[in-house]
VMD Tcl script that draws the C-alpha trace (Angstrom):
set ca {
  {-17.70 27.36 0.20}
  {-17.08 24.48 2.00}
  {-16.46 22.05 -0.80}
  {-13.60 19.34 -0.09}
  {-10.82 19.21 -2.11}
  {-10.87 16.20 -4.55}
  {-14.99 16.32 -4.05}
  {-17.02 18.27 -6.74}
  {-19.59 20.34 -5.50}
  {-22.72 18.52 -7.08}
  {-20.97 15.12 -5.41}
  {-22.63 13.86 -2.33}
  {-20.92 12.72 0.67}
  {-19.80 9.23 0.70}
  {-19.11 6.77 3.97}
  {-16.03 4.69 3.59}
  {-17.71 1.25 2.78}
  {-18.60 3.13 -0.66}
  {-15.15 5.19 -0.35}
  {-13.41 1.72 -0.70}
  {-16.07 0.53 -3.07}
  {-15.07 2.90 -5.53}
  {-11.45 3.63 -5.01}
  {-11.09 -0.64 -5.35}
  {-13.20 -0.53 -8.81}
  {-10.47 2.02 -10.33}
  {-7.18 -0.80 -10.25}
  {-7.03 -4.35 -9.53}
  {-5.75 -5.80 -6.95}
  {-3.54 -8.47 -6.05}
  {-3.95 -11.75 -4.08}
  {-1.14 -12.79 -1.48}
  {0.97 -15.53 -3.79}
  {0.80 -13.32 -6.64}
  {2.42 -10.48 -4.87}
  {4.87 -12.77 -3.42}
  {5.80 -14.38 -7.07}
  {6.14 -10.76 -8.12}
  {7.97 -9.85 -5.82}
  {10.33 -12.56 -6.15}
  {10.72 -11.88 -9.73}
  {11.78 -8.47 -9.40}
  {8.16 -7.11 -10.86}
  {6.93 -5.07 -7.44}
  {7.60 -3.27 -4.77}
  {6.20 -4.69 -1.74}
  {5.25 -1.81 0.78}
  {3.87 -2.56 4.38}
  {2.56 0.62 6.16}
  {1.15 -1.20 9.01}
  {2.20 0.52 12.33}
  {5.21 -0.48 14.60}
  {3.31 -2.27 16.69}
  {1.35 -5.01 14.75}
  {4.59 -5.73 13.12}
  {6.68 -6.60 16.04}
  {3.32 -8.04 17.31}
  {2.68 -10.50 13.91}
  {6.12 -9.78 11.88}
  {7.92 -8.71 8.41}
  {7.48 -9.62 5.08}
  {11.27 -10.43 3.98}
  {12.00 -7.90 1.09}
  {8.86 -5.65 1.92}
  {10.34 -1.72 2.41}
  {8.65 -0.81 5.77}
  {7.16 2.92 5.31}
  {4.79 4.29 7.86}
  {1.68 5.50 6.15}
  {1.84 9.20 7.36}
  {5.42 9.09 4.99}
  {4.25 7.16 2.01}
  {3.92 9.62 -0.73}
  {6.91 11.39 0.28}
  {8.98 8.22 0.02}
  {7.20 6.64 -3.08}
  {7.29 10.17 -4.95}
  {9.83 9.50 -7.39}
  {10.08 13.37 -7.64}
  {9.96 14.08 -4.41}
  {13.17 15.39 -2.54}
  {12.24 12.48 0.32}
  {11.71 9.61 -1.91}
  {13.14 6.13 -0.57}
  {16.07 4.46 -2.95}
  {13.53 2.10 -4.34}
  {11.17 5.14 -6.17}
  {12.52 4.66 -9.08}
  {9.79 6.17 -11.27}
  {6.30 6.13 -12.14}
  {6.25 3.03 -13.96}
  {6.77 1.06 -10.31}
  {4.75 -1.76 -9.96}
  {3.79 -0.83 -5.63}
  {1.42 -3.20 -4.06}
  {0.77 -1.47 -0.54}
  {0.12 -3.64 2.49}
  {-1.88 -2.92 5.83}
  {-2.98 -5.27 8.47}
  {-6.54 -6.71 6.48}
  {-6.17 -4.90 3.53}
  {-8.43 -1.39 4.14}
  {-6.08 1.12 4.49}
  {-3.95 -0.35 1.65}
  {-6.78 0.23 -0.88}
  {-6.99 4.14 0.03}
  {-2.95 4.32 0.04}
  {-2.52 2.66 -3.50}
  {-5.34 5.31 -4.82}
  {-3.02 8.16 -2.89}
  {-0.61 6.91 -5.08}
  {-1.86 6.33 -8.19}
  {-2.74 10.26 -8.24}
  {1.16 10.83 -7.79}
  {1.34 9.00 -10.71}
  {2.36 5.50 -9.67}
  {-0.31 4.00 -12.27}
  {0.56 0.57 -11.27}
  {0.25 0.91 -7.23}
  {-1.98 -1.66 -5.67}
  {-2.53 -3.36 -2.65}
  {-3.05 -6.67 -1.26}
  {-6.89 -8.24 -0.60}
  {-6.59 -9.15 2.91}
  {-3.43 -7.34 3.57}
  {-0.46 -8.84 5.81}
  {-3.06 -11.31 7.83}
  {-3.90 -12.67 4.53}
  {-0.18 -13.22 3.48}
  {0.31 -15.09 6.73}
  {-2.73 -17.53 6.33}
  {-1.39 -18.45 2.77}
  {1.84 -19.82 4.58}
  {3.80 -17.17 2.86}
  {7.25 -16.08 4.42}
  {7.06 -13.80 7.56}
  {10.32 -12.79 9.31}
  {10.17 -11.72 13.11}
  {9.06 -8.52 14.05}
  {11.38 -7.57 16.76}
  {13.85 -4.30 16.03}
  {12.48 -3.85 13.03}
  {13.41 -0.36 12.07}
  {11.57 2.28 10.27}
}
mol new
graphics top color blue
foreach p $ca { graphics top sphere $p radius 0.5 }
foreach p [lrange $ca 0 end-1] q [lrange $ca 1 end] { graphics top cylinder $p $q radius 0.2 }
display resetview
């Protein structure tokens, strides 16, 4: 009684520092350029899930399929009956991108038990892609 689903019952609580610690250890993930050289080569998926407002606030990443995170599993399930164009199947190579690259890390492991085996997400997130003088489009109208 009481037990959480996903959590064993010997398993003790966890706080989110620790959460992150050991969601990160189970995939690697990926620095800004290499993202953006995969990318470019047709070998990810780039996926921001930051909300509306910090991307008209800060911008786009040109390519990068905008899904808010409450809808991410239902668009990146290639199964599922909502899945975006680009869910092609379980061998999709996501990297997921928040703001500083938190959120990201527990969205990648979301989908990695749908089956995406190769999500990811990007150390330092969007503000990290932006300090490395990668490519950032304006943020205004950008649509959902």
């Amino acid at each position: 009684m009481g037990d959480v689903v996903g959590r064993g019952v010997d398993e003790r609580p966890v706080g989110i520092d620790e959460l992150l610690e050991r969601v990160r250890a189970g995939f690697e993930r990926i620095a800004p350029r290499e993202a953006y050289e995969a990318a470019r080569g047709g070998d990810a998926l780039l996926v921001d899930i930051r909300y509306a407002a910090l991307r008209e606030r800060d911008g786009l990443i040109p390519g990068a399929l905008v899904v808010e995170r409450n809808e991410l599993e239902w668009r990146l399930d290639p199964q599922g009956s909502h899945r975006a164009a680009e869910a092609t199947g379980h061998g999709l190579r996501v990297v997921v991108i928040c703001n500083e690259g938190y959120a990201s890390s527990l969205a990648a492991e979301s989908l990695r038990r749908l089956g995406l085996s190769r999500a990811t997400d990007l150390v330092g997130g969007f503000q990290a892609w932006r300090a490395a003088g990668l490519p950032v489009a304006s943020g205004a109208g950008a649509e959902v």
